[in-house]
Every structure is written in C-alpha cells, then in structure tokens.
N, C-alpha and C positions, 0 to 999 in steps of 0.2 A: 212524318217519318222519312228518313232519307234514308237509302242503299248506301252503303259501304263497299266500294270496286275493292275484289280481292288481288292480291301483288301475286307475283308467282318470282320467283327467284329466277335468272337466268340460267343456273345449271336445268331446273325443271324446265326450262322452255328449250332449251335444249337437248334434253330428252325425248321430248314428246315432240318437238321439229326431226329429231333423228327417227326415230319411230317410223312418223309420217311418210319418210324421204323409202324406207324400207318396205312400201310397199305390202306388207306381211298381214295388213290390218285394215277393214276400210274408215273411212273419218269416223263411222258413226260408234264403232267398235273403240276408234282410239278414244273419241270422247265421252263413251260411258268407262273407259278402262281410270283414263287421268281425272274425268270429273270436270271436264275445259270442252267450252261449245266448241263443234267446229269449226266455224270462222276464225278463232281463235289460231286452232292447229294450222290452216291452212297460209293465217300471216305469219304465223312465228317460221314456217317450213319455206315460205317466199324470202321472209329475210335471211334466213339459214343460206338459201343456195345462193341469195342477189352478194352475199359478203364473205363465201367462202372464197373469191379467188384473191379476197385479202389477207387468208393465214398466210398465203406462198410469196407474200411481198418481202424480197428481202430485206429488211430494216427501213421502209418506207413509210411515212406516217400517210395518215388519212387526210384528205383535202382539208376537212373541219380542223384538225390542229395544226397543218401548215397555215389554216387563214390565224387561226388565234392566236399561232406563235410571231406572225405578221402585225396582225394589229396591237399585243403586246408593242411587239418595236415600237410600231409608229408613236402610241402612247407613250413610252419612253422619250426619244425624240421630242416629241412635245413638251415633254414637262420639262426637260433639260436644256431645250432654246427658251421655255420660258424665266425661267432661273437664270440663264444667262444674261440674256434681256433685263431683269431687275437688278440682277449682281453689275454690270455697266451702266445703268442709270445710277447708281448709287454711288461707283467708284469718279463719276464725272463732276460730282456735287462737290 
C-alpha cells in the first residue's frame, strides 16, 4: 500500500504562508485550522518572505529564466553552425 502526497495549490499555500507571517495564530493552531503539519506552514512562510523582494523587481526576470533563456541561445547557435557546416560540405561537392 503506498501513501499518496496531497498537492495544495499555490493560492492555498499562500494563504496559509500569509496567515503564518500575521502572527495572530500559533503553528499548532494554524495547522489544525488548514489541516497542513507545521513544517509545512513554516517552509511555505520561509519561501513567502525569501521571494517577496521579487514582486518589486521592476520587469526583471529571475536568474533561472535569464539562465534558460541563455542556454536556449546557445542551443540555437549550435544547431545553426551545425546546418551551416552540412549546407558548405554540400555546396563544395
């Protein structure tokens, strides 16, 4: 018999990270109130404040998609010197 981990939707973990941050409630309270262990409350409220000073970025992406908009490129680049490469052996013959 295997457990099946439950999903929580990121508006709900948002919730229950705002909650947390409000102080109004202690963990044990919050997680008999959502139904979610404390541990839980306590990562989703760590990643709440570690990425809040990213809503105030004006129009700047996140490292992770400036890198995969980067290796995009470089993948391009490569397929297109490779193609070039074939299309010159070809035109030589």
């Amino acid at each position: 018999m295997s457990k099946k981990r439950k999903r929580y939707s990121p508006e709900f973990k948002a919730k229950v990270a705002l909650a947390a941050l409000k102080n109004e409630e202690t963990l044990a309270e919050l997680s008999a109130r959502f139904g979610v262990h404390p541990t839980m409350i306590t990562n989703w409220k760590r990643a709440l404040v570690e990425s809040a000073a990213g809503l105030f970025d004006k129009g700047n992406k996140s490292q992770k998609e400036k890198e995969a908009f980067v290796d995009d490129l470089y993948r391009q680049i490569g397929q297109l010197k490779v193609e070039n490469d074939f299309l010159s052996k070809k035109l030589s013959c």
